[in-house]
C-alpha positions in Angstrom: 8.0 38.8 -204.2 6.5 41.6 -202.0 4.2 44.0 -202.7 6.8 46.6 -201.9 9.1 44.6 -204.1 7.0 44.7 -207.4 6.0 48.6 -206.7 9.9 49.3 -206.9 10.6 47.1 -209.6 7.8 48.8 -211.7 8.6 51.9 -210.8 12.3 51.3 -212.3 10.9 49.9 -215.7 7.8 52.5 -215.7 11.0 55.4 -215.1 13.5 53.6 -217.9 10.0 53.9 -220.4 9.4 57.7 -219.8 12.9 58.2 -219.8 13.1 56.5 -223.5 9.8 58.0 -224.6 10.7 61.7 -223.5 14.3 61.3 -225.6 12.1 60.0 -228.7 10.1 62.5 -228.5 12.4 65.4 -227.5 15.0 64.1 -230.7 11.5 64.4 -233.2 11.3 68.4 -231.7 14.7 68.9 -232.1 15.2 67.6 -235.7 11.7 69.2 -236.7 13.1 72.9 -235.4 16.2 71.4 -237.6 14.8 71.4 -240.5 12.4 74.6 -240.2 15.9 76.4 -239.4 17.5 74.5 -242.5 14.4 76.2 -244.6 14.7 79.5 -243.5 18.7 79.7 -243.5 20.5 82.8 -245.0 21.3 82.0 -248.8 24.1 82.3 -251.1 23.6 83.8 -254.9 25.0 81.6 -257.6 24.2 82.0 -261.5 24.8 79.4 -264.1 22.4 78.1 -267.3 20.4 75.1 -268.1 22.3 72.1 -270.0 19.2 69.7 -270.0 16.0 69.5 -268.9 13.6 66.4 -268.8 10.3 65.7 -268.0 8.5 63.2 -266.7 5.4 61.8 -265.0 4.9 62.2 -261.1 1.7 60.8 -259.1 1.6 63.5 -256.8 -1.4 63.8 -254.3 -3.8 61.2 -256.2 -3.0 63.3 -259.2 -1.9 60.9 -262.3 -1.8 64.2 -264.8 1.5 65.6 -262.7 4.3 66.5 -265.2 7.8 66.5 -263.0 10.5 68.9 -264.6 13.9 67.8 -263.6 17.2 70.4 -265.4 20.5 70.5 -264.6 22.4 73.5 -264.1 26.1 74.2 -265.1 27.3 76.7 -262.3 31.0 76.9 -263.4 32.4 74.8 -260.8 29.4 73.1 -259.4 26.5 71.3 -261.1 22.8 71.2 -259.5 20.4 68.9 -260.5 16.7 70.2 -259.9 13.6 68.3 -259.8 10.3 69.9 -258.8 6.4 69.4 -260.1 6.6 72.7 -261.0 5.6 74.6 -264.6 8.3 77.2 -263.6 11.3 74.5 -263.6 10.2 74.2 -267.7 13.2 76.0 -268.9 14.8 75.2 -272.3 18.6 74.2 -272.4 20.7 77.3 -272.4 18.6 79.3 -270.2 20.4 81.3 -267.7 19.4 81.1 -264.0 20.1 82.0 -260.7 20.1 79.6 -257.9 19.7 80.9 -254.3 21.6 78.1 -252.1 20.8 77.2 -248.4 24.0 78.2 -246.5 22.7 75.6 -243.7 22.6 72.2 -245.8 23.3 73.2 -249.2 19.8 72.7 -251.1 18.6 75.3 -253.3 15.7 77.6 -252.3 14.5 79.5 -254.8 15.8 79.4 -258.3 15.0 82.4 -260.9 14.7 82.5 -265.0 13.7 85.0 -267.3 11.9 87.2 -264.3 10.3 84.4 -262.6 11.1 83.1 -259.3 10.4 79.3 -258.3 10.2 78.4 -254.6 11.9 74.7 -254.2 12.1 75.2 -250.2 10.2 72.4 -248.1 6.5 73.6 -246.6 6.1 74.4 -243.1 3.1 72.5 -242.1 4.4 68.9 -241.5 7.2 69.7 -239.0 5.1 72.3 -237.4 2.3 69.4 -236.8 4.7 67.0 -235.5 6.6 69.9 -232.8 3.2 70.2 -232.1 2.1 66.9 -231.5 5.5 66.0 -229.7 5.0 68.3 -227.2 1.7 67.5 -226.3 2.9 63.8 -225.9 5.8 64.7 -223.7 3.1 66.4 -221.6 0.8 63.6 -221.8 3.8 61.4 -220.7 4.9 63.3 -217.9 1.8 64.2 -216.2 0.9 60.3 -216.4 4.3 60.0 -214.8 3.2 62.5 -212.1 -0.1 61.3 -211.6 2.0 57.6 -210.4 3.9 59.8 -208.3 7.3 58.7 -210.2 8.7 61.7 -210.2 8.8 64.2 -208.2 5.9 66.7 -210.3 7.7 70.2 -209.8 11.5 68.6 -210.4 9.7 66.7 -213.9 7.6 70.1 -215.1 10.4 72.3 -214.6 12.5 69.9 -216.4 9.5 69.8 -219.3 9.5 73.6 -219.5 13.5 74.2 -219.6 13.6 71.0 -222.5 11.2 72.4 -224.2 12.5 75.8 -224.6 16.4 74.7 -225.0 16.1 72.2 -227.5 14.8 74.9 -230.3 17.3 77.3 -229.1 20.4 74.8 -229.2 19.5 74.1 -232.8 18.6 77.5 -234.1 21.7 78.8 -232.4 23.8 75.9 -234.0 22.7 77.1 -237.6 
């Protein structure tokens, strides 16, 4: 085998690596702005009242003194089943509540009794951290690739810059 030979053959497998690495990490940027739009989607009003409640011990965060609440609400048609370590979710059977429901996946954000508003939505910081961190990787990955001359380097960061911006936009757009 040539020297020639082996550049060309590890040129193909370097390429079929970046190639599987940049749709890894482009699919983690896309279901991350997934779920950030999932959080903030438009919600629906539906009122109903507590017909249990429970509660029960949760290790949350190193924390063994965690009290869980879990209730279920009767919403005419539908019931919802709510479990939160939250002191707000401690609601006696009976109680009536209104649930606001995500439009995009069908969770409930925000659920309100007797004046008080819980908010049962997902946080911000973990998908924000891995966007983050996905995009610098994709950088890292295709300025190594430059640097080896596989690619051509204005064809692969023009391609960078219009993934990165599209793949938000196709999922926001899709909500």
């Amino acid at each position: 085998m040539t020297a020639d030979r082996l550049t060309r053959v590890l040129r193909k497998v370097f390429f079929t690596a970046v190639a599987l690495v940049s749709l890894l990490l482009g699919g983690v940027v896309c279901l991350m702005c997934q779920v950030l739009a999932g959080r903030d989607a438009p919600t629906y009003r539906v009122e109903g009242h507590v017909v249990s409640h429970a509660r029960g011990e949760l290790p949350v965060g190193g924390n063994e003194d965690a009290v869980s609440h879990t209730i279920a609400v009767d919403a005419g048609d539908r019931h919802y089943r709510v479990t939160a370590v939250d002191p707000g979710l401690d609601l006696p059977s009976g109680q009536p509540v209104t649930l606001d429901v995500s439009t995009a996946d069908g969770s409930i954000a925000y659920l309100r009794a007797g004046g008080g508003v819980v908010d049962l939505r997902s946080g911000v910081v973990r998908p924000v951290l891995l966007i983050s961190t996905a995009l610098l990787a994709l950088g890292a990955v295709y300025f190594g690739a430059v640097r080896l001359n596989v690619y051509p380097p204005v064809a692969t960061w023009l391609a960078l810059a219009l993934g990165a911006l599209l793949a938000p936009v196709v999922v926001f757009v899709r909500v």
